[in-house]
mmJSON file of the N, C-alpha and C atoms, coordinates in Angstrom:
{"data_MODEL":{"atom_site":{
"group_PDB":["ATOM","ATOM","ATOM","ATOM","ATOM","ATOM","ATOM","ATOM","ATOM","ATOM","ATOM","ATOM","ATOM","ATOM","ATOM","ATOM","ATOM","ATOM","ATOM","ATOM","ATOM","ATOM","ATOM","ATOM","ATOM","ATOM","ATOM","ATOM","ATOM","ATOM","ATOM","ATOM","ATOM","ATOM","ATOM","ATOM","ATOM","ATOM","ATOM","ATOM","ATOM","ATOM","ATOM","ATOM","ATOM","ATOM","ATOM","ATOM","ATOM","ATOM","ATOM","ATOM","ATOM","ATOM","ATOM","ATOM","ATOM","ATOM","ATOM","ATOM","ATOM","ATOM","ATOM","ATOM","ATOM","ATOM","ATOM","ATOM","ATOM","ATOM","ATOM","ATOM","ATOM","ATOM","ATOM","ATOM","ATOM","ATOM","ATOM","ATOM","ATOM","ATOM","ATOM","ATOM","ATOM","ATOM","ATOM","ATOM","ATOM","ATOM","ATOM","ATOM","ATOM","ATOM","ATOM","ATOM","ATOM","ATOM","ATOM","ATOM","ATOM","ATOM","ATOM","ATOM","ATOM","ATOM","ATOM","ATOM","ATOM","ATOM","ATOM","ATOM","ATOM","ATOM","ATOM","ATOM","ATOM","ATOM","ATOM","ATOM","ATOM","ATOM","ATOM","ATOM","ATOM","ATOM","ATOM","ATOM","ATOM","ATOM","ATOM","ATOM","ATOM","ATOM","ATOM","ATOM","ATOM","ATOM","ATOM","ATOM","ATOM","ATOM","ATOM","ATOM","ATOM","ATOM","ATOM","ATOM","ATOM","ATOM","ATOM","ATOM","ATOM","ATOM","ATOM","ATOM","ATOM","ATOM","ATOM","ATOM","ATOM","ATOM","ATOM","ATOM","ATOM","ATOM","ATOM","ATOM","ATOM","ATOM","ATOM","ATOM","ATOM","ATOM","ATOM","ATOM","ATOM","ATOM","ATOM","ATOM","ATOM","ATOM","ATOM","ATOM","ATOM","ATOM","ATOM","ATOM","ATOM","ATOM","ATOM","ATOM","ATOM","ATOM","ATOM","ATOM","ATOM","ATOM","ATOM","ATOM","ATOM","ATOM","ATOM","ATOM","ATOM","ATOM","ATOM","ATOM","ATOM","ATOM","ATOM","ATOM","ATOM","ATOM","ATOM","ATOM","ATOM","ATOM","ATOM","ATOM","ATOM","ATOM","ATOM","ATOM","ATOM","ATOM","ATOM","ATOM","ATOM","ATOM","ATOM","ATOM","ATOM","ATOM"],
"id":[1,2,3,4,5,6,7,8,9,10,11,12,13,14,15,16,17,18,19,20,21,22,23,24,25,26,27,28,29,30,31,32,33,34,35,36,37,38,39,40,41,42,43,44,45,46,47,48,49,50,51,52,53,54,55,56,57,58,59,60,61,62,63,64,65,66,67,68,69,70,71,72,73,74,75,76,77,78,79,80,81,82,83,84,85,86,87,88,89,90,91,92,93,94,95,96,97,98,99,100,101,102,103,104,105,106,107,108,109,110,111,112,113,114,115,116,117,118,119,120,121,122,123,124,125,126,127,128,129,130,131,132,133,134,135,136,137,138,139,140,141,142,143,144,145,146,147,148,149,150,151,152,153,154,155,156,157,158,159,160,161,162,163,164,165,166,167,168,169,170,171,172,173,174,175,176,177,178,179,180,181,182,183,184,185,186,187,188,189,190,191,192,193,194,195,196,197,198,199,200,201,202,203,204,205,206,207,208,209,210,211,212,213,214,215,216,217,218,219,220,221,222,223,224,225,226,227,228,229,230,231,232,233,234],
"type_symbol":["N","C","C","N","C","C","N","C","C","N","C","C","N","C","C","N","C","C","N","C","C","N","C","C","N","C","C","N","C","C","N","C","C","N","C","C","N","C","C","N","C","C","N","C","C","N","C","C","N","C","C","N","C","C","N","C","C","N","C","C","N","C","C","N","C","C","N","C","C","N","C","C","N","C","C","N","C","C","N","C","C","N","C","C","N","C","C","N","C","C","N","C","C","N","C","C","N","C","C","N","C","C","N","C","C","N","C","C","N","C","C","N","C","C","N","C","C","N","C","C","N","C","C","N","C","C","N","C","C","N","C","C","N","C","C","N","C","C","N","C","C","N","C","C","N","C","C","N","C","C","N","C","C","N","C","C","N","C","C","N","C","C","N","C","C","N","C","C","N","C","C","N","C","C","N","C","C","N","C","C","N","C","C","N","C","C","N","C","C","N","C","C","N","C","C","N","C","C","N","C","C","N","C","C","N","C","C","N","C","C","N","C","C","N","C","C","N","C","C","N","C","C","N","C","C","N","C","C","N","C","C","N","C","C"],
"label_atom_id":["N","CA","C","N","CA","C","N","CA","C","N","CA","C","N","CA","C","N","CA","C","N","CA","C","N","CA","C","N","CA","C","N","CA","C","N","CA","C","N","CA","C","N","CA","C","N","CA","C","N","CA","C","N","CA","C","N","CA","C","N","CA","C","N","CA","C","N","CA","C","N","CA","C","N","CA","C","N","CA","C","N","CA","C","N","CA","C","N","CA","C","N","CA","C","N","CA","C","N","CA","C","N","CA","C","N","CA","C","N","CA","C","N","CA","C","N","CA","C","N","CA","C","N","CA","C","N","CA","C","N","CA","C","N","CA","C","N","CA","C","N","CA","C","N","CA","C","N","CA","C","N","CA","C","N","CA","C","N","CA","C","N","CA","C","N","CA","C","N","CA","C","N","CA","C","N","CA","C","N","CA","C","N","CA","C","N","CA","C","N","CA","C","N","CA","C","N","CA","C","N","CA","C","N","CA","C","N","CA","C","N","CA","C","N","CA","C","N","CA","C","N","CA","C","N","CA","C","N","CA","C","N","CA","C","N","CA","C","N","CA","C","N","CA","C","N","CA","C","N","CA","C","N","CA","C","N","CA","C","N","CA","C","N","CA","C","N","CA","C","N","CA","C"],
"label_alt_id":[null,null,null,null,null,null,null,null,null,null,null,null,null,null,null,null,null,null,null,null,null,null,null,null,null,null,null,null,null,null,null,null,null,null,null,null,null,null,null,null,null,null,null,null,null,null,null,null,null,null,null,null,null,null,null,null,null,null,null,null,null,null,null,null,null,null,null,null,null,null,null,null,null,null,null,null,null,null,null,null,null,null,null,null,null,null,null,null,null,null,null,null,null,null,null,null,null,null,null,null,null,null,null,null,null,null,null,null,null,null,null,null,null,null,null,null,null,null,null,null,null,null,null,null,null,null,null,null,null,null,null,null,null,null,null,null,null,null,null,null,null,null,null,null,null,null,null,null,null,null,null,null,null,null,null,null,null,null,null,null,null,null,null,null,null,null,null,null,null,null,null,null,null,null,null,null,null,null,null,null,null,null,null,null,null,null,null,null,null,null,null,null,null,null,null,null,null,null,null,null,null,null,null,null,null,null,null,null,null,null,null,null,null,null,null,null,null,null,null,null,null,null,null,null,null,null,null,null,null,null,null,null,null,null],
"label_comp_id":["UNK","UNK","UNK","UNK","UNK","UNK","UNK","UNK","UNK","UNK","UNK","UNK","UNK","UNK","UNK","UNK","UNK","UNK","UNK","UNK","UNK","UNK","UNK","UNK","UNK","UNK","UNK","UNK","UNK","UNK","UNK","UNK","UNK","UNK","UNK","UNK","UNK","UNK","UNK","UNK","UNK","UNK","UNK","UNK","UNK","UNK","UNK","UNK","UNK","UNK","UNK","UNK","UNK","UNK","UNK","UNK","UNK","UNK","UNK","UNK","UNK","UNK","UNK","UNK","UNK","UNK","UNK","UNK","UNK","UNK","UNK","UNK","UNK","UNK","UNK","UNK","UNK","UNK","UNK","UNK","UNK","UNK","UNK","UNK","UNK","UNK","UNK","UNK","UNK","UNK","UNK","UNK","UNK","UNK","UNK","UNK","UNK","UNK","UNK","UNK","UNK","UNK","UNK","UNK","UNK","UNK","UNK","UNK","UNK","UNK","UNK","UNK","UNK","UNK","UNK","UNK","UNK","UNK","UNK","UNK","UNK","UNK","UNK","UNK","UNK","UNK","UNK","UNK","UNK","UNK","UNK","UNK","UNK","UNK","UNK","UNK","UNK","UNK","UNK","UNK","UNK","UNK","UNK","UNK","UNK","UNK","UNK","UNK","UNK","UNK","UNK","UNK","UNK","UNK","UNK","UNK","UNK","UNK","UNK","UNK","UNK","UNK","UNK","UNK","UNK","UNK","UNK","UNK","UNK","UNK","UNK","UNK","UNK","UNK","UNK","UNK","UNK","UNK","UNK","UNK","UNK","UNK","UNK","UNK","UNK","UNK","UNK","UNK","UNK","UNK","UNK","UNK","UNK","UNK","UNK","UNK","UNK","UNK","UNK","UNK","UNK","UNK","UNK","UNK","UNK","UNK","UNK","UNK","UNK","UNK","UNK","UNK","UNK","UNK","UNK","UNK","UNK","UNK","UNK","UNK","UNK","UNK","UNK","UNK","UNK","UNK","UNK","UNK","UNK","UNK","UNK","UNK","UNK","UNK"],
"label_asym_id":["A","A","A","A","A","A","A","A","A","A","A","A","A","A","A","A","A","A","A","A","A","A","A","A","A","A","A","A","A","A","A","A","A","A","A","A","A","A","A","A","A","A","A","A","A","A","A","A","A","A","A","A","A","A","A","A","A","A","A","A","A","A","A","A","A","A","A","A","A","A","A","A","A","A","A","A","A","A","A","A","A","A","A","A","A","A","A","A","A","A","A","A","A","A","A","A","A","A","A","A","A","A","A","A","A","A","A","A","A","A","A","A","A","A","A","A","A","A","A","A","A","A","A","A","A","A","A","A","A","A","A","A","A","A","A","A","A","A","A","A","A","A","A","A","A","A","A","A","A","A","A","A","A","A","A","A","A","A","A","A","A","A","A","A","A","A","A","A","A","A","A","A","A","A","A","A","A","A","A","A","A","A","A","A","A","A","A","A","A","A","A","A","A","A","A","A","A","A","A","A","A","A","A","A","A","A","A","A","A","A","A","A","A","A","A","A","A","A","A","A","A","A","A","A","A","A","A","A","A","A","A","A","A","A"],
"label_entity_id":["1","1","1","1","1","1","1","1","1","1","1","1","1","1","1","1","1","1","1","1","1","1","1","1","1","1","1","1","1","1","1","1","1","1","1","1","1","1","1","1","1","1","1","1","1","1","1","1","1","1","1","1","1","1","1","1","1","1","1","1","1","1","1","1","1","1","1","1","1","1","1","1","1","1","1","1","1","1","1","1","1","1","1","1","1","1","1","1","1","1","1","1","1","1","1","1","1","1","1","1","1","1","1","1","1","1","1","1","1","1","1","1","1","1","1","1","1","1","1","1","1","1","1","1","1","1","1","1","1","1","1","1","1","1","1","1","1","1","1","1","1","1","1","1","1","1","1","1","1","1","1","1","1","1","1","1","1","1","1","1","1","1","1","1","1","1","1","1","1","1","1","1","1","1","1","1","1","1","1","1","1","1","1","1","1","1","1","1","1","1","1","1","1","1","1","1","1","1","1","1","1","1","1","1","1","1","1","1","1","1","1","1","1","1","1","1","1","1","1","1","1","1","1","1","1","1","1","1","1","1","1","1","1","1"],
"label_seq_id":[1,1,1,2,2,2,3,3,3,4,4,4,5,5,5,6,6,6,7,7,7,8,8,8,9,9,9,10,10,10,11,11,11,12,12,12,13,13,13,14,14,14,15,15,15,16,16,16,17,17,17,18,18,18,19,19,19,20,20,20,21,21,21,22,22,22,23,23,23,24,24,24,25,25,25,26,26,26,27,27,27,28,28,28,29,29,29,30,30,30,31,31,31,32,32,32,33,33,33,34,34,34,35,35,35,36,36,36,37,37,37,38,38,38,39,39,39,40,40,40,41,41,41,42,42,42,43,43,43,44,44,44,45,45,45,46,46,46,47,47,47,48,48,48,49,49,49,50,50,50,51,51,51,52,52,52,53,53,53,54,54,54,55,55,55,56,56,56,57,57,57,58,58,58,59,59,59,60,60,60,61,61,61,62,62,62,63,63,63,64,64,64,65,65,65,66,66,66,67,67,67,68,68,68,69,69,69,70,70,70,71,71,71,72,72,72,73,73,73,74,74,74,75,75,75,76,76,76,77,77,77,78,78,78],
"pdbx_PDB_ins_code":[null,null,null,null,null,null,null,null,null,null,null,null,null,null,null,null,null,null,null,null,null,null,null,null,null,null,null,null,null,null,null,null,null,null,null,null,null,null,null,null,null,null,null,null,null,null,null,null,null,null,null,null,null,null,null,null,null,null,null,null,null,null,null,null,null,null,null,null,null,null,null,null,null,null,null,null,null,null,null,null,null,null,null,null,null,null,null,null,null,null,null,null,null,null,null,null,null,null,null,null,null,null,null,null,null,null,null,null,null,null,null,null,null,null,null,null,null,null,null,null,null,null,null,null,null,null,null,null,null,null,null,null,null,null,null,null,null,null,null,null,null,null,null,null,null,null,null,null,null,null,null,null,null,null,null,null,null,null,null,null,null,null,null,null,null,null,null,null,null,null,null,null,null,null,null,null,null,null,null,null,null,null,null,null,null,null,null,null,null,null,null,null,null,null,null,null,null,null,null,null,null,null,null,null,null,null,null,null,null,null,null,null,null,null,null,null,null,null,null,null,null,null,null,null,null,null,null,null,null,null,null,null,null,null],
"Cartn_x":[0.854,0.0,0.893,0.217,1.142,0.935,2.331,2.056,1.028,0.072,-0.203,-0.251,-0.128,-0.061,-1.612,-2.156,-3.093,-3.272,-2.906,-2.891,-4.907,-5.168,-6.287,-6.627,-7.612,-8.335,-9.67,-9.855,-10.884,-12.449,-12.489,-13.852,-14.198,-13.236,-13.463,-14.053,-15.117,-16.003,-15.619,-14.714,-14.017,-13.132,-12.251,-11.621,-11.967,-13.19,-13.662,-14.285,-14.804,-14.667,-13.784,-12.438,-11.093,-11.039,-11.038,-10.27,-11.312,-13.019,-13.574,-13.423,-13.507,-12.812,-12.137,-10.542,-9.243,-9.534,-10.475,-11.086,-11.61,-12.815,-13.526,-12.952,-12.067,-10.908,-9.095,-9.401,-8.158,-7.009,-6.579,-5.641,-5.604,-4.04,-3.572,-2.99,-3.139,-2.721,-2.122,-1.267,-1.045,-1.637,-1.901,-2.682,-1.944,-2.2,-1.36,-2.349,-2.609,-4.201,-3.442,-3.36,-2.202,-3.142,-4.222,-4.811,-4.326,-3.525,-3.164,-1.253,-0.824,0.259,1.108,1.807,2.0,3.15,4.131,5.41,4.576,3.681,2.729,2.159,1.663,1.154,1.881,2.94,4.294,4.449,4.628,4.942,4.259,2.814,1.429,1.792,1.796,1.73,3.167,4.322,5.21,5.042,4.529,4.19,3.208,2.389,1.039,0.651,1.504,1.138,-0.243,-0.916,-2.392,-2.343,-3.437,-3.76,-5.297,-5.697,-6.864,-6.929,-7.474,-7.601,-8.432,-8.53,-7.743,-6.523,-5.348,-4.002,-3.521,-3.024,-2.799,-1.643,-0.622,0.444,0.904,0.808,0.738,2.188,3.249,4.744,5.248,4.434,5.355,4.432,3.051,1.98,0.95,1.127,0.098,-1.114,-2.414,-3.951,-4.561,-5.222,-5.842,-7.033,-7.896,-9.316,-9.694,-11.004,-10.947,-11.867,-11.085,-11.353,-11.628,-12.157,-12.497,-12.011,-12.185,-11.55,-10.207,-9.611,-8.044,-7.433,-7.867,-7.617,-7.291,-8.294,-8.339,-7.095,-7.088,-6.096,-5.179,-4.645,-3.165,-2.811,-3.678,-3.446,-3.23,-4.2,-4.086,-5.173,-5.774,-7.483,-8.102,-8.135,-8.679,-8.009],
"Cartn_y":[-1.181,0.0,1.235,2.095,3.297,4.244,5.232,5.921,7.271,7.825,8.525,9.493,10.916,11.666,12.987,13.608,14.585,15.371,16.592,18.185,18.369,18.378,18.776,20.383,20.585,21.346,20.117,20.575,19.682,20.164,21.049,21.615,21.223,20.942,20.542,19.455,19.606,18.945,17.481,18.206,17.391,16.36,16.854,16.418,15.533,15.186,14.224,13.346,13.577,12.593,11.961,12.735,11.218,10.946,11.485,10.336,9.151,10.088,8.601,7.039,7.622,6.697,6.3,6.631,5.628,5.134,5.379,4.019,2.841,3.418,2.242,1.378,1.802,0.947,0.425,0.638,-0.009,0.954,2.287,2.836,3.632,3.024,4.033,5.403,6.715,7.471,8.486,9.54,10.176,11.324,11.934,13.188,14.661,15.683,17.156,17.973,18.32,19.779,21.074,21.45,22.454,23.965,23.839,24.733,24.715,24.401,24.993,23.872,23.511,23.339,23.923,25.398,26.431,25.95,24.75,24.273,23.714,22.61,21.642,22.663,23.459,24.389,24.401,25.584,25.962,24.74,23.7,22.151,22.068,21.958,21.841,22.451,24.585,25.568,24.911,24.814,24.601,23.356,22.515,21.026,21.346,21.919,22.208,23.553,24.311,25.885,26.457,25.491,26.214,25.863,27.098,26.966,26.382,25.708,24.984,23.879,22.73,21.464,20.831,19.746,18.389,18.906,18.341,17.866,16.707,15.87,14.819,14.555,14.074,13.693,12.256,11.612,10.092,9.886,9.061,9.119,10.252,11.685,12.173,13.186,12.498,12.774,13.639,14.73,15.636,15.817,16.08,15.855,16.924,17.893,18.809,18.371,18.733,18.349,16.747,16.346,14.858,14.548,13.798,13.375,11.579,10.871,9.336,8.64,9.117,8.32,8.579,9.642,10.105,9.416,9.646,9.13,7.799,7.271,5.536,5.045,5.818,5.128,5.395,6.961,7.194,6.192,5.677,4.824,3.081,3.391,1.482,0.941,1.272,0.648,0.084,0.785,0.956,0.294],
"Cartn_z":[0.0,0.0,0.0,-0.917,-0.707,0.089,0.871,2.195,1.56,2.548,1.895,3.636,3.266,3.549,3.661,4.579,4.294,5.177,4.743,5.145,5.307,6.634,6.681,7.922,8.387,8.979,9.35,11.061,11.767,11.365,10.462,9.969,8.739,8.159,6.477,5.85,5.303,4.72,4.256,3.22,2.057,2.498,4.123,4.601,4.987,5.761,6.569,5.481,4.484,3.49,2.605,2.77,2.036,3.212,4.482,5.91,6.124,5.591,5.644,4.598,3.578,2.314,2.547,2.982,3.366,4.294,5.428,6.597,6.14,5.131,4.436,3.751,3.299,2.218,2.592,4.168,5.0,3.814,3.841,3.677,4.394,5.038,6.07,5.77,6.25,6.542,7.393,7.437,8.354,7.926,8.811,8.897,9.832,9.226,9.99,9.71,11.217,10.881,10.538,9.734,9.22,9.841,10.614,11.23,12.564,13.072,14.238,14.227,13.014,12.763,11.727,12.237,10.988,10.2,10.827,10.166,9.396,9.112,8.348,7.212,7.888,6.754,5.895,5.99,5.23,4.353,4.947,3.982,3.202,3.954,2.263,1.263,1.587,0.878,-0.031,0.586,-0.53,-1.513,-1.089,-2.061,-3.055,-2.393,-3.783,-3.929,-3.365,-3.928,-3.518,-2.785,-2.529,-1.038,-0.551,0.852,1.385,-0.037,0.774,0.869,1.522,1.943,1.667,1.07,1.79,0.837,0.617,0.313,0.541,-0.45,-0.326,-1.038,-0.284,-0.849,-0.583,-1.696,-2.327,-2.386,-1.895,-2.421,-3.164,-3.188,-3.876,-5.063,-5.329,-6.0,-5.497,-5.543,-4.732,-5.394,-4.65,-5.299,-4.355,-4.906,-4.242,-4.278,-2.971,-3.434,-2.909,-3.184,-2.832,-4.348,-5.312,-6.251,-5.958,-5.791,-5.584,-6.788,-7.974,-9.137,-9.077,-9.01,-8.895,-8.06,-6.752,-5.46,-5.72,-5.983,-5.909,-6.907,-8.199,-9.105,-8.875,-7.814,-7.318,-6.708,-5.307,-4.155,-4.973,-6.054,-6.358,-6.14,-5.742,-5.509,-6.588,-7.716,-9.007,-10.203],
"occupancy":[1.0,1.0,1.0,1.0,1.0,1.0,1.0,1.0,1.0,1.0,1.0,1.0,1.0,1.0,1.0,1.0,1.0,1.0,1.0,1.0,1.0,1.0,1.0,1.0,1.0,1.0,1.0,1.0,1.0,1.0,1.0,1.0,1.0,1.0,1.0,1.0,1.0,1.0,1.0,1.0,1.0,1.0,1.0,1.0,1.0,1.0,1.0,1.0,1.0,1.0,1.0,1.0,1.0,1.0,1.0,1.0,1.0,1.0,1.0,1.0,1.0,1.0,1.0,1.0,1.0,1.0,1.0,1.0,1.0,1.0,1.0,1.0,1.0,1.0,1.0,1.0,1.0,1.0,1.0,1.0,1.0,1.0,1.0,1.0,1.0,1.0,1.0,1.0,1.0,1.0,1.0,1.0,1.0,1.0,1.0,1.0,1.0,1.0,1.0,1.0,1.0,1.0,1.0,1.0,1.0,1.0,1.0,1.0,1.0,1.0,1.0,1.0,1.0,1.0,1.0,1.0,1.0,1.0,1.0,1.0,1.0,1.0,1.0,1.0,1.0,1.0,1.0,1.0,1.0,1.0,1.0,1.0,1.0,1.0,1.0,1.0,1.0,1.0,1.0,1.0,1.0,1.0,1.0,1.0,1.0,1.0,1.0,1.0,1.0,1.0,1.0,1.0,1.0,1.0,1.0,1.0,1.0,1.0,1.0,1.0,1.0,1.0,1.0,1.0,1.0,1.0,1.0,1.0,1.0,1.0,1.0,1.0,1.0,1.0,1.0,1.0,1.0,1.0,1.0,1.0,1.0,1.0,1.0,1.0,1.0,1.0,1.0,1.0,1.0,1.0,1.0,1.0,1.0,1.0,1.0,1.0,1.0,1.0,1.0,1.0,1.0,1.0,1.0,1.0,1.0,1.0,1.0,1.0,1.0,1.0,1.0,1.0,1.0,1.0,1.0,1.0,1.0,1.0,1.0,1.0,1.0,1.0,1.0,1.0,1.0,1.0,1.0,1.0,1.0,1.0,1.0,1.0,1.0,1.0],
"B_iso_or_equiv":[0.0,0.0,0.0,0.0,0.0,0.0,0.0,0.0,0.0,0.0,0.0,0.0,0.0,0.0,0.0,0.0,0.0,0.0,0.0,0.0,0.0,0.0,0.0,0.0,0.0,0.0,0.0,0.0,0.0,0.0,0.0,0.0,0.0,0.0,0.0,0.0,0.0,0.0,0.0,0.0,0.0,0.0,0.0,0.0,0.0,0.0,0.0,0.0,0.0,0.0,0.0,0.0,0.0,0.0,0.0,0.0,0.0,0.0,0.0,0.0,0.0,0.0,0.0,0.0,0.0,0.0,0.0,0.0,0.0,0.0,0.0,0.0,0.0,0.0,0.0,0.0,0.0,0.0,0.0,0.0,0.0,0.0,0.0,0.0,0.0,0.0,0.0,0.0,0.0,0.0,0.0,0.0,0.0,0.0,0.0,0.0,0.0,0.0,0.0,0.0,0.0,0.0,0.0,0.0,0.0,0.0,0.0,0.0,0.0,0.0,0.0,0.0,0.0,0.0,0.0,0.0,0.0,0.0,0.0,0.0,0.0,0.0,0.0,0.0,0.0,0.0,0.0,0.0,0.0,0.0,0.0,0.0,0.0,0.0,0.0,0.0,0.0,0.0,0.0,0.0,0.0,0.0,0.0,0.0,0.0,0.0,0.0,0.0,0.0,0.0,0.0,0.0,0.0,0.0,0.0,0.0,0.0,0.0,0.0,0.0,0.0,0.0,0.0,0.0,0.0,0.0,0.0,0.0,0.0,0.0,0.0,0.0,0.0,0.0,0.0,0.0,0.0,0.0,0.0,0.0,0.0,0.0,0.0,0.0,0.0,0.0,0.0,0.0,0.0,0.0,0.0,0.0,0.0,0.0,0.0,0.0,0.0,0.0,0.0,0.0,0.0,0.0,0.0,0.0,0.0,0.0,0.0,0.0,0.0,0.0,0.0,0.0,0.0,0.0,0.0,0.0,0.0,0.0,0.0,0.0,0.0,0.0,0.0,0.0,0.0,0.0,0.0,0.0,0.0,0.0,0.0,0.0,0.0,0.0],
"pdbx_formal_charge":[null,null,null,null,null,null,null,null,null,null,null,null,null,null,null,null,null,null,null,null,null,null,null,null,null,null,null,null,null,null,null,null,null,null,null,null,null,null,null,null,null,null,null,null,null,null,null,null,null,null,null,null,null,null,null,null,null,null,null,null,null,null,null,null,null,null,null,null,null,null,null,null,null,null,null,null,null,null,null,null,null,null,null,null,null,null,null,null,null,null,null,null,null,null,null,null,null,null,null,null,null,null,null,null,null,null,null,null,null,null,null,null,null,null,null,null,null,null,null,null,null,null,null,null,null,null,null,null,null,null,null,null,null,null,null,null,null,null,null,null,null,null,null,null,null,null,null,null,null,null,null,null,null,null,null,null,null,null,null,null,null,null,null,null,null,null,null,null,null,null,null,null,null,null,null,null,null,null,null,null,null,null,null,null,null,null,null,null,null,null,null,null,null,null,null,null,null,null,null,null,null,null,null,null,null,null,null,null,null,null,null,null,null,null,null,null,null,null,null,null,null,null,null,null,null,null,null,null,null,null,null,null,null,null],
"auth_seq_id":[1,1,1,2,2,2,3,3,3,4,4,4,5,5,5,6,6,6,7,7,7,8,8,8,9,9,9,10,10,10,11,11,11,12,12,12,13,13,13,14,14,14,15,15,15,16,16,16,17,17,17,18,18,18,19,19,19,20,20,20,21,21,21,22,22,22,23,23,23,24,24,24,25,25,25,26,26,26,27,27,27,28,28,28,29,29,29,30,30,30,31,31,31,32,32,32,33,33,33,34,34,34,35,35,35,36,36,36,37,37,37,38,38,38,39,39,39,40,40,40,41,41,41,42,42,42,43,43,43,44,44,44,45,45,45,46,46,46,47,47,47,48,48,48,49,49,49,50,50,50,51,51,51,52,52,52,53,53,53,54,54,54,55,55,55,56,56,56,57,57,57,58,58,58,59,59,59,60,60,60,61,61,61,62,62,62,63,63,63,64,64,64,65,65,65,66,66,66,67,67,67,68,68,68,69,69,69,70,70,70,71,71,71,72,72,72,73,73,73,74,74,74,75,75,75,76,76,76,77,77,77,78,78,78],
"auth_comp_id":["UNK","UNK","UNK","UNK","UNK","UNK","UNK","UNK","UNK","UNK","UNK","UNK","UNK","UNK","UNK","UNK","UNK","UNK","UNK","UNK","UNK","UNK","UNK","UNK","UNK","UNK","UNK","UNK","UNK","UNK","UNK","UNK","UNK","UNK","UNK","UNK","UNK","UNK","UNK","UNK","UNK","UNK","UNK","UNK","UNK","UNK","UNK","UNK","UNK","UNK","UNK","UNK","UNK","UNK","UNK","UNK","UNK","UNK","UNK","UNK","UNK","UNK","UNK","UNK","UNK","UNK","UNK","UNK","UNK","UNK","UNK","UNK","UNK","UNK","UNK","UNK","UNK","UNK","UNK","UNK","UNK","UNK","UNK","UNK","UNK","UNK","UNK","UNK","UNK","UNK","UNK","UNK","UNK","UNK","UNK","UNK","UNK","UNK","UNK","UNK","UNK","UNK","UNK","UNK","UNK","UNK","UNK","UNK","UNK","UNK","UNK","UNK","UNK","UNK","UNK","UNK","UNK","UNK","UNK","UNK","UNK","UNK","UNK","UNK","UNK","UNK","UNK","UNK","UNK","UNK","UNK","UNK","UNK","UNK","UNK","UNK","UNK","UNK","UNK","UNK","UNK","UNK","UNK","UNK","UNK","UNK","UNK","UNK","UNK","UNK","UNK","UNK","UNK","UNK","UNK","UNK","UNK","UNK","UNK","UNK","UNK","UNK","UNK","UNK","UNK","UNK","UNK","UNK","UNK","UNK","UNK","UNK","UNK","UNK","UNK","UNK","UNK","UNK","UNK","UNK","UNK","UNK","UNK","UNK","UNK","UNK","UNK","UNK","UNK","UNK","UNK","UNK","UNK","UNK","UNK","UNK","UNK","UNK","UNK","UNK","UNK","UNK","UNK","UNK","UNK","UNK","UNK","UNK","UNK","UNK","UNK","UNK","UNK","UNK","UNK","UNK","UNK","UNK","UNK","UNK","UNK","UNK","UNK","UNK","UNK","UNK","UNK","UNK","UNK","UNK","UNK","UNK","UNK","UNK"],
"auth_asym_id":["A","A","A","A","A","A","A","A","A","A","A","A","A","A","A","A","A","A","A","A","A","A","A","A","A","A","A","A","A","A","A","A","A","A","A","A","A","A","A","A","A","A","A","A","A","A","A","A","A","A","A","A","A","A","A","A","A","A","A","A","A","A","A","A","A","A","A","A","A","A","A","A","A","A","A","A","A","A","A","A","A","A","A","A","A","A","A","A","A","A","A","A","A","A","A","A","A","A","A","A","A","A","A","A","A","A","A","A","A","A","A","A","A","A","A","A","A","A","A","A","A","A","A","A","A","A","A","A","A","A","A","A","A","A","A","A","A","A","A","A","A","A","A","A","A","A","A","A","A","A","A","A","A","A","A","A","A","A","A","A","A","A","A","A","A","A","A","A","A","A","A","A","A","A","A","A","A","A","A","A","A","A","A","A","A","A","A","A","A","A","A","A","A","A","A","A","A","A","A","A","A","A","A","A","A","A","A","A","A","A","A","A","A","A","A","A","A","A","A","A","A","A","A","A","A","A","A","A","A","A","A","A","A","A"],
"auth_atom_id":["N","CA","C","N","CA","C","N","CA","C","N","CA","C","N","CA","C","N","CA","C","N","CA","C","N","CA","C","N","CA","C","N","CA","C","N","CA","C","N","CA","C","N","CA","C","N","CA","C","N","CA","C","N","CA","C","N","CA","C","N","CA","C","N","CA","C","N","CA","C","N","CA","C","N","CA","C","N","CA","C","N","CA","C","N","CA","C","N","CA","C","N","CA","C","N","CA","C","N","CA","C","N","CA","C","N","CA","C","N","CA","C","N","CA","C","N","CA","C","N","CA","C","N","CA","C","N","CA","C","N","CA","C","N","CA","C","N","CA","C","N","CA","C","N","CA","C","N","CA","C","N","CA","C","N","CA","C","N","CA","C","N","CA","C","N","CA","C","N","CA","C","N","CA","C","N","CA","C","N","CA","C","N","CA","C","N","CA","C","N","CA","C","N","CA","C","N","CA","C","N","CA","C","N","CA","C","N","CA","C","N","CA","C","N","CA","C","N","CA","C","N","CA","C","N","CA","C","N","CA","C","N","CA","C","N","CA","C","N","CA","C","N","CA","C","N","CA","C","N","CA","C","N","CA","C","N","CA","C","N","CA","C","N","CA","C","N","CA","C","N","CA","C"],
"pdbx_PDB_model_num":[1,1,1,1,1,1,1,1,1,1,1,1,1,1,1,1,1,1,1,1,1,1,1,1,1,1,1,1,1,1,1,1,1,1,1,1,1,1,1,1,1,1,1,1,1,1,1,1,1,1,1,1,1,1,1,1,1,1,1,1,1,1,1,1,1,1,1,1,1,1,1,1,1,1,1,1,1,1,1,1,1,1,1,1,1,1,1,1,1,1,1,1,1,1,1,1,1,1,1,1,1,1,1,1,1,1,1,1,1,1,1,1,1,1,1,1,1,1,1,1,1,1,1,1,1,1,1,1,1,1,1,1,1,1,1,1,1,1,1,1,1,1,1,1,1,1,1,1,1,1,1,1,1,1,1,1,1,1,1,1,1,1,1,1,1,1,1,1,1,1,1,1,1,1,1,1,1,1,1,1,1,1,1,1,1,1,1,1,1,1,1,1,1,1,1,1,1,1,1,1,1,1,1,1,1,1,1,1,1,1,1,1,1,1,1,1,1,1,1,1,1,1,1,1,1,1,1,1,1,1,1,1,1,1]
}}}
């Protein structure tokens, strides 16, 4: 399985729906609330150039947004 990584905020919609998806589908992740972690932030902002969330960084493959078809074929699911 590949590591996957996600820059969230504890309010975000979108967020709580890839963390729910990678539950449902046994992919593990680590997670950084880049809302009250400003080094994490800085990291997101420099990996994907944007400051909104979710963020997801796949080995290396960053995905803004929560796309389910993207998602799935980055991770391997699909």
């Amino acid at each position: 399985m590949k590591q996957v990584t996600i820059y969230s905020t504890p309010t975000c919609h979108f967020c709580m729906l890839v963390k729910d998806y990678m539950k449902a589908n046994n992919i593990p992740y680590t997670e950084h609330d880049v809302a009250s972690d400003l080094e994490k932030r800085k990291e997101m902002i420099d990996k994907s150039g944007q400051m909104g969330v979710p963020v997801m960084d796949i080995e290396g493959k960053i995905i803004v947004g929560f796309d389910e078809n993207e998602f799935a074929e980055v991770v391997g699911i699909k």
